[in-house]
C-alpha positions as CSV (number, residue, x, y, z in Angstrom):
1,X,165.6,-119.0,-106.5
2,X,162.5,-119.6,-108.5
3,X,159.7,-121.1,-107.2
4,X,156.4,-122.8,-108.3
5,X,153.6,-122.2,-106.2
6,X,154.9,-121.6,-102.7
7,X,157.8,-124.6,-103.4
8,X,161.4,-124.2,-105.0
9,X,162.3,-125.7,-107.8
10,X,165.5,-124.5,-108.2
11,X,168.1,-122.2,-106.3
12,X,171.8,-121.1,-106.8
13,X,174.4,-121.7,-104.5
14,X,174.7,-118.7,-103.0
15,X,171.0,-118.7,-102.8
16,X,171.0,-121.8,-100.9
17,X,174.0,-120.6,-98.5
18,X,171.4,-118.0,-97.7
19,X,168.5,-120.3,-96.9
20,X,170.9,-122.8,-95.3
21,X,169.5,-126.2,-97.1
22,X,171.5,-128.4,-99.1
23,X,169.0,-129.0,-101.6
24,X,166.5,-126.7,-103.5
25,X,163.8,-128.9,-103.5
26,X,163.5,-129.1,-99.8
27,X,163.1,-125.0,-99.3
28,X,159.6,-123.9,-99.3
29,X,158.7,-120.3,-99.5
30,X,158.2,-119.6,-95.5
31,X,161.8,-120.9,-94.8
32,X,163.2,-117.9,-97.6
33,X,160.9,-115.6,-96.4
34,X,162.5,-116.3,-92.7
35,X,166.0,-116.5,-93.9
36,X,165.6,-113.2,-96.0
37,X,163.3,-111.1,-93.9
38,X,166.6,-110.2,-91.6
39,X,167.6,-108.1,-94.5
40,X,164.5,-107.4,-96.3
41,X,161.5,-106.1,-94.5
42,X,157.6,-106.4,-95.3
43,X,158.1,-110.1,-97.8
44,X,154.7,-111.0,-98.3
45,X,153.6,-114.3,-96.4
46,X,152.3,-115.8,-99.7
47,X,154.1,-115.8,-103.2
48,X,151.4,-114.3,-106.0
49,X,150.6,-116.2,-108.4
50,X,153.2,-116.1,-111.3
51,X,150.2,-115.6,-113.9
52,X,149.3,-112.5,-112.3
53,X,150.7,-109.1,-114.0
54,X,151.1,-107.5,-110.7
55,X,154.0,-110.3,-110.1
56,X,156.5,-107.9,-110.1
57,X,157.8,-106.7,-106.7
58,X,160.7,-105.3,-105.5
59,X,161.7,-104.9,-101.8
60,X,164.8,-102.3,-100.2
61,X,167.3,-103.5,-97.6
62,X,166.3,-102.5,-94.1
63,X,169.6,-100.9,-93.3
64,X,170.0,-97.8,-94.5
65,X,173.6,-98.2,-95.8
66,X,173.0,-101.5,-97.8
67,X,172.3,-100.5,-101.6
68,X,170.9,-104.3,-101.5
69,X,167.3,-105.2,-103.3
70,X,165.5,-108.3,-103.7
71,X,163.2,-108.2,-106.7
72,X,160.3,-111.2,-106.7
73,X,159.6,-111.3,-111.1
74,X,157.0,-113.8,-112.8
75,X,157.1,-115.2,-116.2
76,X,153.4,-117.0,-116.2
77,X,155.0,-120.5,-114.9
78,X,156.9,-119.8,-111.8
79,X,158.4,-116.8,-110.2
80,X,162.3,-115.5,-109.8
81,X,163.8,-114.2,-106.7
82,X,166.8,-112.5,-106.6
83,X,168.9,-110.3,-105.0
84,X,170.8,-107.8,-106.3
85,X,173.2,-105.1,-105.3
86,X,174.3,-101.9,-107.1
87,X,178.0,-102.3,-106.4
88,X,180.7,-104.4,-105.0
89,X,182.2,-104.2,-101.3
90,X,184.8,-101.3,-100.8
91,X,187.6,-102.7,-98.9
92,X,185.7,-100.1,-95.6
93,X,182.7,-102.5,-96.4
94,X,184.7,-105.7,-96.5
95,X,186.4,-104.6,-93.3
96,X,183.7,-103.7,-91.1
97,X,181.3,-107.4,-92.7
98,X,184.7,-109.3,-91.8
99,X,184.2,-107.3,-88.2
100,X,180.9,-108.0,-88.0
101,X,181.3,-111.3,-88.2
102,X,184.5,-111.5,-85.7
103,X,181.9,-109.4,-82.8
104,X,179.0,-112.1,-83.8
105,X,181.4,-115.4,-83.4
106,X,182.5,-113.9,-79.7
107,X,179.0,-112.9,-79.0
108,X,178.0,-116.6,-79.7
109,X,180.9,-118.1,-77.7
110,X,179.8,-116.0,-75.0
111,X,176.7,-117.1,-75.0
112,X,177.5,-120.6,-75.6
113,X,179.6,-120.4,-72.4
114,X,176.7,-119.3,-70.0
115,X,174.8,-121.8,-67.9
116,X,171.7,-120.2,-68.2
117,X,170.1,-122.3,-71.2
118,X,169.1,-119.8,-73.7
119,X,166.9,-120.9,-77.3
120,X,164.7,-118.8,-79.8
121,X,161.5,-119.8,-81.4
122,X,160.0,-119.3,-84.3
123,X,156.3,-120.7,-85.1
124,X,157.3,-123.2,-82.2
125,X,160.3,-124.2,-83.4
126,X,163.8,-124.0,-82.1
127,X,165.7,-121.5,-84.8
128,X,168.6,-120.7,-82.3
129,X,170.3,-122.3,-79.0
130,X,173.4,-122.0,-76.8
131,X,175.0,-125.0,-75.6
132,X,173.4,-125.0,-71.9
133,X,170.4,-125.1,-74.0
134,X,171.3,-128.4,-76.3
135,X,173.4,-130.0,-73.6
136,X,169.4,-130.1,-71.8
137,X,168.1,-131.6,-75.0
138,X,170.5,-134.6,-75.3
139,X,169.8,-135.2,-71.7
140,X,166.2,-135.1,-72.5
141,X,166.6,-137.2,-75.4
142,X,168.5,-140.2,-73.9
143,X,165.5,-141.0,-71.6
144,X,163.9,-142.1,-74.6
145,X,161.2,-139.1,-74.5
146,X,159.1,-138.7,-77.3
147,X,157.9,-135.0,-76.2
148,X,160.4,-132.8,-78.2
149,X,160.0,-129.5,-75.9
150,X,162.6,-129.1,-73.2
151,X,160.9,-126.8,-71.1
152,X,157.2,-126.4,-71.1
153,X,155.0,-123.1,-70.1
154,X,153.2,-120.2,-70.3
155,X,154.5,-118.3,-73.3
156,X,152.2,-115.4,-72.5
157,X,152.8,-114.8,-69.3
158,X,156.6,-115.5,-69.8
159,X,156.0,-112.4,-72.1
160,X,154.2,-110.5,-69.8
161,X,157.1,-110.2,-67.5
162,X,156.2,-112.8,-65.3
163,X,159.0,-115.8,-65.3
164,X,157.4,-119.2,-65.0
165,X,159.0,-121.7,-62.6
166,X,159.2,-125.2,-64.3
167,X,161.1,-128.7,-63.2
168,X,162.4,-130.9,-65.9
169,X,163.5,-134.6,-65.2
170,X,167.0,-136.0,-66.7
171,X,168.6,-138.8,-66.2
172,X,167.6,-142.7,-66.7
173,X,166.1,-143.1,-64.3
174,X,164.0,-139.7,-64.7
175,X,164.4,-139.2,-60.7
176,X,166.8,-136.3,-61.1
177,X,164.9,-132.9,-60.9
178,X,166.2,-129.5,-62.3
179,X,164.0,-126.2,-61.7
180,X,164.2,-123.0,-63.9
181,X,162.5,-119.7,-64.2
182,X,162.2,-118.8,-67.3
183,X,161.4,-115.9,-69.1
184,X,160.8,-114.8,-72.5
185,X,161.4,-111.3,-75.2
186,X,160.1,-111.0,-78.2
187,X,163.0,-109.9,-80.9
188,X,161.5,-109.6,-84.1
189,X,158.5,-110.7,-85.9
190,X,157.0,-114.6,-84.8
191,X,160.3,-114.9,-82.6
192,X,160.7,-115.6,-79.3
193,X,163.9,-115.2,-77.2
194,X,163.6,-117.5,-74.5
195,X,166.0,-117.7,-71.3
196,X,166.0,-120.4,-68.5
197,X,167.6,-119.5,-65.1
198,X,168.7,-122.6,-62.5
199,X,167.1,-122.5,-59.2
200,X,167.5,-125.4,-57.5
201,X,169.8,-124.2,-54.7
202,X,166.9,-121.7,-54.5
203,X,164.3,-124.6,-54.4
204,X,166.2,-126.8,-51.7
205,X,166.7,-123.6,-49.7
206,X,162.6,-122.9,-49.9
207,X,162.2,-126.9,-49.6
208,X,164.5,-126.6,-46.0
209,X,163.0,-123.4,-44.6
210,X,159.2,-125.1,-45.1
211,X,160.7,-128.3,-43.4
212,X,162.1,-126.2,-40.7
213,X,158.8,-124.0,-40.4
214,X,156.8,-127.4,-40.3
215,X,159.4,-128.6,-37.4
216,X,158.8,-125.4,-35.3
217,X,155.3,-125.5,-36.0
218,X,155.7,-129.1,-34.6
219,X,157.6,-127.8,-31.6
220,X,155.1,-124.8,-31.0
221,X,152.0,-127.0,-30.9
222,X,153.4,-128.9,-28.0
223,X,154.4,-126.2,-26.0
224,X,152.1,-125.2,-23.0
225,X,152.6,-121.9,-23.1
226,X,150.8,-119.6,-25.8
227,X,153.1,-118.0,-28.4
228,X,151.4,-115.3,-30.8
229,X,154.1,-113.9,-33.2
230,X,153.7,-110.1,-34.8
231,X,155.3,-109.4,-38.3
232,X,156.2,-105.6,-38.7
233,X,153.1,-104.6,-39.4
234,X,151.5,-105.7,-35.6
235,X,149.1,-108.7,-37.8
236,X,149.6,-111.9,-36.3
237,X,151.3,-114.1,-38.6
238,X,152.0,-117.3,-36.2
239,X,149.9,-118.7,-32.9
240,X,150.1,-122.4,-31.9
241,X,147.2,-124.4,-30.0
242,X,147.8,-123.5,-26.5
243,X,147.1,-120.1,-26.9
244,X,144.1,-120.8,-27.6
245,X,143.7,-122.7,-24.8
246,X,145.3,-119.9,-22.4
247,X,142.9,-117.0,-23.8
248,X,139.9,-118.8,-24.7
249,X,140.2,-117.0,-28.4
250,X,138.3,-118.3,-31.5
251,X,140.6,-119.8,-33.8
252,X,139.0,-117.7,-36.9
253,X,139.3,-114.5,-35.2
254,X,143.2,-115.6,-34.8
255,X,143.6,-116.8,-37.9
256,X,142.4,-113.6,-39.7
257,X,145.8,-112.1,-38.8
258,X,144.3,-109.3,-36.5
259,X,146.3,-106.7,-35.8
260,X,148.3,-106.3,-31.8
261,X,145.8,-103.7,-30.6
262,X,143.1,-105.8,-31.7
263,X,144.1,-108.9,-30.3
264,X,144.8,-107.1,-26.9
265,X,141.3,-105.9,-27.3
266,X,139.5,-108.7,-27.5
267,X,141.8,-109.7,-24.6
268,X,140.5,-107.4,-22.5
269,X,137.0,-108.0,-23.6
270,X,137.3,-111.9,-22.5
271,X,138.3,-110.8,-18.9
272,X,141.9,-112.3,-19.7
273,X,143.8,-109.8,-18.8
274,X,143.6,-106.7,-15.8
275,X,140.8,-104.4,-16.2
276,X,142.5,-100.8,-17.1
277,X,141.2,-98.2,-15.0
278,X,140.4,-95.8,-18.4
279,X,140.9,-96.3,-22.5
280,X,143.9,-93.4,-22.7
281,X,146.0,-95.6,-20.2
282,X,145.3,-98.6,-22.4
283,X,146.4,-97.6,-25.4
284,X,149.1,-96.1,-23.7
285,X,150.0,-99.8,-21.9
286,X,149.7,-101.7,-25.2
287,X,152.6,-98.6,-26.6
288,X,154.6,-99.5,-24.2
289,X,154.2,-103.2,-24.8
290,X,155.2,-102.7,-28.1
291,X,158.4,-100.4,-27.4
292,X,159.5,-102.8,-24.4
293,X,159.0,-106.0,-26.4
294,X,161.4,-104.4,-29.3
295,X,164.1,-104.3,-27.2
296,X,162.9,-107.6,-24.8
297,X,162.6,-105.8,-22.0
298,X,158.7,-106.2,-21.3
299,X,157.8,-108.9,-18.7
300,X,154.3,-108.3,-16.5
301,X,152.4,-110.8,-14.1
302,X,148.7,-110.7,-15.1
303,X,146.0,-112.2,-11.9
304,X,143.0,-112.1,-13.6
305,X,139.3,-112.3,-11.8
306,X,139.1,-116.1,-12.2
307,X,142.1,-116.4,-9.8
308,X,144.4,-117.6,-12.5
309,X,147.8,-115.9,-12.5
310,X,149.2,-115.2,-16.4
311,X,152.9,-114.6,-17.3
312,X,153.4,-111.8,-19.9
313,X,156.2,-111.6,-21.8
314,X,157.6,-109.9,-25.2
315,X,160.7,-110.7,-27.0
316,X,162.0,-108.7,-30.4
317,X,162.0,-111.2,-33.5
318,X,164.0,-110.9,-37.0
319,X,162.7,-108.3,-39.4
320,X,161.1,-106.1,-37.0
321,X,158.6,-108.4,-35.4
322,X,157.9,-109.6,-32.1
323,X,156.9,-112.2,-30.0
324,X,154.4,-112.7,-27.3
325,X,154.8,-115.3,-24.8
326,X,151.5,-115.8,-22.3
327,X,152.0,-118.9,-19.7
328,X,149.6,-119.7,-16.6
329,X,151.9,-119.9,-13.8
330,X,149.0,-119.9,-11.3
331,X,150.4,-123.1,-9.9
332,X,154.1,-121.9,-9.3
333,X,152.6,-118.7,-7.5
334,X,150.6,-121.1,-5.6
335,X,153.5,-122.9,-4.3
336,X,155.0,-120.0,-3.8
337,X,152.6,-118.6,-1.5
338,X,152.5,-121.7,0.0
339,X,156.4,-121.9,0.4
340,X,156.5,-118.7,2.0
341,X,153.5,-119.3,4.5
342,X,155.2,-123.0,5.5
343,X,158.9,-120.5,6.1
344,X,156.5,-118.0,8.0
345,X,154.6,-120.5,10.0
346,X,158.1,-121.9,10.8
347,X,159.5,-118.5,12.1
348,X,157.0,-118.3,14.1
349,X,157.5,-122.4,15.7
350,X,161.3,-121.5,16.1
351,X,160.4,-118.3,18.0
352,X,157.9,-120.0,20.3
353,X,160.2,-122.7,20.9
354,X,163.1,-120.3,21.4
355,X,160.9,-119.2,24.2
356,X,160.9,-122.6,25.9
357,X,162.3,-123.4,28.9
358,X,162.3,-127.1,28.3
359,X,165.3,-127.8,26.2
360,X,164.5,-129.3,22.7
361,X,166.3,-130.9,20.0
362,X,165.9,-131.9,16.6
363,X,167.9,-134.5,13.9
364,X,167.6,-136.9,11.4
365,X,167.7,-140.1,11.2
366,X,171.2,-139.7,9.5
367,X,172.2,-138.1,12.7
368,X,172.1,-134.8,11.4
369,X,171.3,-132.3,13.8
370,X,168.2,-130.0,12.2
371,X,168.0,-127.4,15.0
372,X,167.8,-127.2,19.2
373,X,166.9,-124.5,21.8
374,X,168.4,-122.4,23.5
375,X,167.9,-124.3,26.6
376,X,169.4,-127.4,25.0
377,X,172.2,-125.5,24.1
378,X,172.6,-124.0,27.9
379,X,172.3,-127.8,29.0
380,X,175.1,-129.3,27.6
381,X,177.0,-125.8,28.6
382,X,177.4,-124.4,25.1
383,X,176.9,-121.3,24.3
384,X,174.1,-119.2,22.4
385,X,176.1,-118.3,19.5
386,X,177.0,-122.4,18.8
387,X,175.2,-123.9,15.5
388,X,173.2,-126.8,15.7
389,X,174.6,-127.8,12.3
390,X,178.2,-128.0,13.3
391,X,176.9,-131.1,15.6
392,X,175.8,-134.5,14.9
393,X,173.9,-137.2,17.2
394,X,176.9,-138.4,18.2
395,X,178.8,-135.2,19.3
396,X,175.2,-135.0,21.4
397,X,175.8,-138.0,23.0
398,X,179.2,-138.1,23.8
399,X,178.5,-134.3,25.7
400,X,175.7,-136.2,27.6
401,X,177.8,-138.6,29.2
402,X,179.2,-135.8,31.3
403,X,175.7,-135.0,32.6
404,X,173.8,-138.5,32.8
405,X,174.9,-141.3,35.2
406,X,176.0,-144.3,33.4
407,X,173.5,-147.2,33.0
408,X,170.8,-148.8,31.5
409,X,168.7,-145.6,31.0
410,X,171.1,-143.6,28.9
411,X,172.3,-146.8,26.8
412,X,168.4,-147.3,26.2
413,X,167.9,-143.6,25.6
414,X,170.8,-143.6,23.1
415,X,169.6,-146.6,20.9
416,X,165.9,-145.5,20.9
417,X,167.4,-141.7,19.5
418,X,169.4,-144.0,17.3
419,X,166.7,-146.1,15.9
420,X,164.0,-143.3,16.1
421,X,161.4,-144.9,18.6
422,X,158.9,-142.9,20.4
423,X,159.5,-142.8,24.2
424,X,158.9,-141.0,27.8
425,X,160.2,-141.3,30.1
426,X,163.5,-140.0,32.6
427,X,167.4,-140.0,33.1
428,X,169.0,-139.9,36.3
429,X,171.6,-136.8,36.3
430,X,175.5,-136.7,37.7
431,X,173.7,-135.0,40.7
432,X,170.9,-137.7,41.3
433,X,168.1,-136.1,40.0
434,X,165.5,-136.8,37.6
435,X,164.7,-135.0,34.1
436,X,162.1,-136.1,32.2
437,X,162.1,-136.1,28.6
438,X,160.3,-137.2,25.2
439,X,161.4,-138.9,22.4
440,X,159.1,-138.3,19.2
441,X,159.3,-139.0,15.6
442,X,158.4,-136.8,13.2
443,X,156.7,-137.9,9.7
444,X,158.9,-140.6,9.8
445,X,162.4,-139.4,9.4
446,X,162.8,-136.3,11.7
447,X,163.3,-137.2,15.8
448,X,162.4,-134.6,18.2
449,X,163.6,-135.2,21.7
450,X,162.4,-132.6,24.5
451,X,164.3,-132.5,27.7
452,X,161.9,-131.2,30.6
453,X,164.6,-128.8,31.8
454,X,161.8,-126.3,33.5
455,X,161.0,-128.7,36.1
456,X,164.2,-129.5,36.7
457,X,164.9,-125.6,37.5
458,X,161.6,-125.4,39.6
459,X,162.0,-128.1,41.4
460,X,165.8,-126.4,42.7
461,X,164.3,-122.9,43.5
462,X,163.6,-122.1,46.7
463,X,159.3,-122.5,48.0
464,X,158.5,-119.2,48.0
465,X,159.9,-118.6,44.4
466,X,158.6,-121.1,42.9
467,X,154.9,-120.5,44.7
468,X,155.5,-116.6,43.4
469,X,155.9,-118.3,39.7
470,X,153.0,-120.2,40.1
471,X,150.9,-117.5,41.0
């Protein structure tokens, strides 16, 4: 090749199969010195002048096996490149280039085959791509683009180890979004090897674990009871709104991640939680919280000194964490209190009216029978040990008919039990006595009718028995 200045001016064939350009006149010296510096090392970036004396350079092959040499000679007007080499190819040598070359073609259909788009650069140029890589750049050039780049980043930190995450749009409708990580070698002097790995599944997996952390977030902001959730480390990494609410915390000191003994601390400090009786047991409780929680078995009911009445529990969580569930059930333990005292009080009603001699009975307006006496059950001659709930009103009624006389007073007594009226009055016996009774209705669905059996007893006993009983 001979050049003038730092252009060509003319070039033998082999000399341009080496530069890879048709036509002499289009190779400047920078595109030799690239094609050539593969083989020969330390080409100066500027030709000398061709006037200059000291234009005479010669440079060796960089392999130590190759008896090649390039030799850079000026005549005063332009300057001669060539290469030269001491003696032809053995037929070893002609094997082992023809094997080269068979290892290179696979290694390139290799790497044309991978999906991972793979390019070198050369003073920001594309000198080298694989097929992933220019089946990209078609895509990018049909939207009518006039940026050439596929892929834009950080070239320094993609060399410093540190792959850079970048989208590209394809498509006609540039609505179709692809995202790589690339990162980037350098092979030899001013290039760049530069590889592009897909990670869109990797994307839409990130893109549905935010949506499904903003969901439960969502979710956890509604519910009433206060959530605080501990990575592996014991620092709070989640709390939603209503434990704030529950433990009257600041939101800052939450949201600086303290640690579980911390928060418990500061717990204790706000008077949410039962005083301990010293520090050791303390520390020693909040252990156990922790060891208890890991496995889910830690549960503890909390009354606190403003008469509220807090739910504790712990549940494990992936990766080693764990959860900490805090709910004010100060309302269901009041109910509860108040259940039990209403089932108490009652005990002690069906006592005292298991003690009464009047005979007494109880149903709803269904005819249901709630509960009698013992009495009641000794009147119509059943025994103690006969439930109330095997009858109904109309059982009741059809037994009375074997104690009342028939008539008006019975037929009224049986439609105002029916129909839930309050009454007094009496019924006239098989014998001819009278028995009192009352008919009352409780809170409007419940009829209590009390048969004044006592009297009735009294008023058989002789005199002097009953004027013993009085006295």
């Amino acid at each position: 090749m001979r050049f003038s200045g730092q252009s060509c001016i003319s070039a033998s064939r082999t000399a341009l199969e080496i530069v890879q350009i048709e036509e002499a006149q289009s190779i400047v010296w920078e595109q030799a010195r690239d094609a050539l510096k593969v083989r020969f090392a330390d080409l100066p970036r500027i030709l000398p002048d061709p006037s200059d004396e000291t234009a005479q350079e010669s440079y060796a092959s960089r392999f130590p096996d190759d008896s090649g040499m390039l030799h850079i000679d000026g005549d005063g007007e332009a300057l001669t490149i060539t290469i030269t080499d001491e003696a032809p190819l053995s037929p070893v040598d002609k094997h082992r280039e023809l094997s080269h070359r068979a290892e290179l073609e696979t290694r390139e259909n290799a790497v044309d085959k991978l999906t991972h788009p793979m390019w070198a650069m050369s003073k920001g140029q594309v000198i080298w791509s694989n097929k992933a890589f220019r089946t990209l750049q078609r895509a990018k050039a049909s939207t009518g683009s006039e940026i050439k780049e596929v892929f834009h980043f950080d070239t320094l930190r993609a060399l410093s180890g540190q792959s850079q995450r970048v989208s590209i749009s394809v498509g006609s409708s540039q609505s179709e979004a692809h995202w790589f990580d690339i990162s980037s070698v350098e092979v030899s002097e001013d290039v760049l090897l530069n590889c592009a790995v897909n990670v869109d599944g990797l994307i839409a997996a990130e893109t549905a674990q935010r949506k499904f952390v903003q969901t439960l977030a969502k979710t956890f902001a509604q519910l009433s009871t206060g959530l605080a959730i501990f990575d592996r480390d014991r620092r709070l990494v989640l709390f939603n709104p209503a434990l704030i609410d529950l433990t009257s915390l600041p939101p800052h000191f939450l949201s600086a991640q303290p640690n579980l003994q911390s928060f418990f601390d500061r717990l204790r400090d706000n008077r949410i939680m039962p005083e301990p009786k010293d520090y050791s047991s303390w520390r020693r409780q909040i252990a156990d919280l922790v060891v208890k929680s890991s496995d889910g078995r830690y549960q503890e009911t909390w009354r606190l000194p403003n008469g509220l009445t807090y739910r504790i529990v712990g549940r494990p969580h992936p990766d080693g964490a764990i959860a900490i569930l805090i709910e004010d059930i100060s309302v269901e333990v009041s109910l509860t209190q108040r259940f039990k005292g209403q089932l108490e009080l009652r005990n002690i009603a069906m006592e005292a009216m298991e003690a009464m001699e009047d005979a007494l009975v109880c149903f709803e307006s269904d005819g249901t029978i709630l509960f009698w006496s013992r009495a009641f059950a000794r009147f119509l001659g059943l025994p103690d040990t006969e439930q109330a709930a095997s009858y109904t009103l109309g059982n009741i009624i059809q037994l009375w008919k074997d104690k009342l006389e028939p008539g008006a007073i019975r037929d009224t007594l049986s439609a105002r039990m029916r129909h839930g009226s309050e009454r007094q009055g009496s019924l006239t016996l098989l014998s001819g006595e009278k028995l009192d009774y009352d008919l009352r209705v409780h809170e409007g669905n419940a009829t209590i009718v009390t048969l004044h059996t006592a009297a009735l007893m009294k008023r058989d006993l002789p005199p002097t028995i009953v004027a013993a009983e009085a006295g």
